[in-house]
C-alpha positions as CSV (number, residue, x, y, z in Angstrom):
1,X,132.2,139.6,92.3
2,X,129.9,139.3,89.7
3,X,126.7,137.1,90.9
4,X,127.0,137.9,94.8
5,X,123.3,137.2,94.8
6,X,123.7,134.3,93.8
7,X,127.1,132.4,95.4
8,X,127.7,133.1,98.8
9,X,123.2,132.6,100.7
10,X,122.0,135.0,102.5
11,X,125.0,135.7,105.0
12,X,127.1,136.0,102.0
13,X,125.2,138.2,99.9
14,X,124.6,140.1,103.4
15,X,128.2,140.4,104.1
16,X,129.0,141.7,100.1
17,X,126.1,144.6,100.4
18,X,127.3,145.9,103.5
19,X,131.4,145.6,102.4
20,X,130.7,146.9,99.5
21,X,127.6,149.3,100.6
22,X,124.9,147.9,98.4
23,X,121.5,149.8,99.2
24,X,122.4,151.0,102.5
25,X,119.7,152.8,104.7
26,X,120.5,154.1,107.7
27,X,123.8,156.5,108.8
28,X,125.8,156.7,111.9
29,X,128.2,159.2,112.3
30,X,131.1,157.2,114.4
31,X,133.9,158.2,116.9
32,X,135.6,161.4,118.0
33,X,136.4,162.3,114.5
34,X,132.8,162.1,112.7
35,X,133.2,158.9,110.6
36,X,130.1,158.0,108.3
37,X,129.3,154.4,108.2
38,X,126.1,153.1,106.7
39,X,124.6,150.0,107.3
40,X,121.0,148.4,106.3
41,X,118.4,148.7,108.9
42,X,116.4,145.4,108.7
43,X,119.8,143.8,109.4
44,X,120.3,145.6,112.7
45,X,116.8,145.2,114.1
46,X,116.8,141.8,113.0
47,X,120.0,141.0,115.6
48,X,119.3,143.9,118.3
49,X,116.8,145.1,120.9
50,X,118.7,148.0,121.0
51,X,119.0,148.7,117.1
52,X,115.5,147.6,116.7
53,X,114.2,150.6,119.3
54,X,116.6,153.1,118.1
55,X,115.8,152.3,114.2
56,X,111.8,151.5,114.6
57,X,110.6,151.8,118.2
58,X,108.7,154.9,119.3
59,X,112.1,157.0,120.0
60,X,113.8,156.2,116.7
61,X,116.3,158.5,115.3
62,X,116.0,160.5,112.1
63,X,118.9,161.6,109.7
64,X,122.4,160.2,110.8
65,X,122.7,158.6,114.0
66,X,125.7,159.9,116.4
67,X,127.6,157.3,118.0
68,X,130.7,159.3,119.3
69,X,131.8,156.6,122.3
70,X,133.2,153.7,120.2
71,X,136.5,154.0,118.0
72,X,134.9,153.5,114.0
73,X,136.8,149.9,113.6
74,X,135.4,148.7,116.3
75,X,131.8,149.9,115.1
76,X,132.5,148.7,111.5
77,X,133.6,145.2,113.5
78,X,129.9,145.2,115.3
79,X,128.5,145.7,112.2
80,X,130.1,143.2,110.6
81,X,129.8,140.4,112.9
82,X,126.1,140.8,113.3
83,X,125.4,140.9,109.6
């Protein structure tokens, strides 16, 4: 898709950069088996409490961040509906 800036507003071109992993930011490391998915931080605190203390609140995480209790579709499914 050529001009995703461009066609699809803001949710769209959101939607594009994090299908497609356009300047992603911040790393979780998903599921029993260690999955990597990336994701764009001002996204996540934008839409969650939780995100927003874990990504920018005094206790925030550095390097990848381990989410081993959720299955990584499910995760990538989060991701994408709050995006």
């Amino acid at each position: 898709h050529a001009d995703w800036q461009a066609d699809g507003g803001v949710l769209g071109s959101n939607r594009y950069m994090l299908d497609n992993q356009v300047d992603c930011d911040v790393t979780f490391c998903v599921g029993k088996q260690n999955q990597i998915i990336s994701a764009h931080k001002y996204v996540l605190v934008s839409r969650s409490s939780v995100f927003y203390a874990m990504l920018r609140g005094p206790l925030q995480e550095t390097g990848p961040i381990d989410v081993p209790d959720i299955e990584p579709d499910v995760f990538q499914q989060l991701l994408t509906y709050i995006s």
